[in-house]
C-alpha positions as CSV (number, residue, x, y, z in Angstrom):
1,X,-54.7,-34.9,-72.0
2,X,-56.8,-34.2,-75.1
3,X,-58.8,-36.2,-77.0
4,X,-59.1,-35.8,-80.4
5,X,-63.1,-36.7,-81.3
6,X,-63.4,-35.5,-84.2
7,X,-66.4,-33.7,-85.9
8,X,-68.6,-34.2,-83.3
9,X,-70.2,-33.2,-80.0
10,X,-69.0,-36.3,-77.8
11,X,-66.8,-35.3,-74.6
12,X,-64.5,-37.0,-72.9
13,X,-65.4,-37.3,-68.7
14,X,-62.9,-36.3,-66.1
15,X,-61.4,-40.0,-65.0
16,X,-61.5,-39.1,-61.5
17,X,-64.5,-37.6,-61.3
18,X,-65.6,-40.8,-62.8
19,X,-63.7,-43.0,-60.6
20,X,-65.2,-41.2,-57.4
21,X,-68.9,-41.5,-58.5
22,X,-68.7,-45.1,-59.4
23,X,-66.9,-45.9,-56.0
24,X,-69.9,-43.9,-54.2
25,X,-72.4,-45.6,-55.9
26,X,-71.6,-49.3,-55.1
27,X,-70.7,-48.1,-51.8
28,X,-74.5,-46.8,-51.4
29,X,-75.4,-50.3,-52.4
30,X,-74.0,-51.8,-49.9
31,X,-71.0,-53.1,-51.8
32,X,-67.3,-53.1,-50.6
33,X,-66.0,-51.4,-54.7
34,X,-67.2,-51.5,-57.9
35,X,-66.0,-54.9,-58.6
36,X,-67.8,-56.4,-55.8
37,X,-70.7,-54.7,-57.2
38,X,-70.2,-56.6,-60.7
39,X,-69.4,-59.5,-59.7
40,X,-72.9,-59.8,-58.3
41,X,-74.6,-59.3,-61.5
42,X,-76.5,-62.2,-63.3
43,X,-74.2,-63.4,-66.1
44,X,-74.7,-62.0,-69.4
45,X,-75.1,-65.6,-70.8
46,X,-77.8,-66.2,-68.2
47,X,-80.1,-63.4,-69.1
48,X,-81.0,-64.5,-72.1
């Protein structure tokens, strides 16, 4: 796939690669995926 980003220096990441380090880094915090790992967070609206 290409991605068409015009005149400009931005890149596109690999998905997978993406995919992998995101799963790695909630499981190093001790969560069971990446959603887990959200759905933990403070609410937006409650940080303000």
């Amino acid at each position: 796939m290409t991605v068409d980003h015009g005149d400009t220096a931005c890149k596109t990441p690999d998905a997978a690669q993406y995919i992998d380090k995101t799963w790695a880094h909630s499981l190093a915090k001790g969560f069971g995926s990446p959603a887990a790992h959200e759905r933990s967070r403070e609410s937006m609206r409650t940080r303000c």
